[in-house]
N, C-alpha and C positions, 0 to 999 in steps of 0.2 A: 274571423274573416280578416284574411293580411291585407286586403286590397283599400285601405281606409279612405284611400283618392277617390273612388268609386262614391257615388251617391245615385240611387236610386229617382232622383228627383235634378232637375237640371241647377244650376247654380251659377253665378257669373263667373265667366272664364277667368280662369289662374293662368299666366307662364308658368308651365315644369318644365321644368330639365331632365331631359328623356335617361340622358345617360348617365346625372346626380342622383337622381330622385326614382328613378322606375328601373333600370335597366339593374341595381341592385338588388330588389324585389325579384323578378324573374330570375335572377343569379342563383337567389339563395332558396326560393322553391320551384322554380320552373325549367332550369337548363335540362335537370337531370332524365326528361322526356324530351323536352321541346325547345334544347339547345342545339351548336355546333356540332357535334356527334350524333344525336340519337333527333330524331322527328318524329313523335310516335303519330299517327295519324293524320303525317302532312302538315304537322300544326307547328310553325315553328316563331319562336319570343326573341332569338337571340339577335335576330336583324332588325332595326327600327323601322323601314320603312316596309316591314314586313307585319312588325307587332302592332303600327296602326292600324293596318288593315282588319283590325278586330274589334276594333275600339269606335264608337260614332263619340265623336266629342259632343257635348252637352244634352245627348241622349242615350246614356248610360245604359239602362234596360234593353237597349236594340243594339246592344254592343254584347257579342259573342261571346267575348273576355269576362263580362262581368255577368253573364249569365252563369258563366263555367263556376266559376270564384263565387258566385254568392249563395251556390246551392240553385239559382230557379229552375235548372235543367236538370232533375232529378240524375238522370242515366250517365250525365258528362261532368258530374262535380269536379271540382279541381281545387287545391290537389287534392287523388284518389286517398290519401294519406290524414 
């Protein structure tokens, strides 16, 4: 699991740095579907105030993103790879 920021259980808020800390992550496994070019299923990471939209801060598990990435969505794992 590359998403290590991700915890399943809530935890006192950190500051990250969207575009230090997370926006390389997406870079390096996610553009290639769900970047500037390609959206495969309308899902797209490469705009911030587009990749929060998937994320519920401090309620990880009801966050779409980390359903995808941690395997709990059997049919939508990510990446497929």
């Amino acid at each position: 699991l590359f998403f290590s920021f991700f915890t399943p259980t809530a935890t006192p808020a950190l500051a990250v740095d969207f575009v230090r800390e997370v926006r390389p992550i997406f870079e390096k496994h996610c553009y290639e579907c769900h970047g500037a070019e390609k959206q495969k299923n309308d899902y797209r990471l490469d705009i911030k105030a587009v990749a929060l939209k998937n994320i519920v801060v401090g309620k990880s598990v009801e966050s779409p993103l980390f359903r995808f990435v941690s395997g709990l969505e059997k049919d939508l794992a990510m990446p497929p790879k």
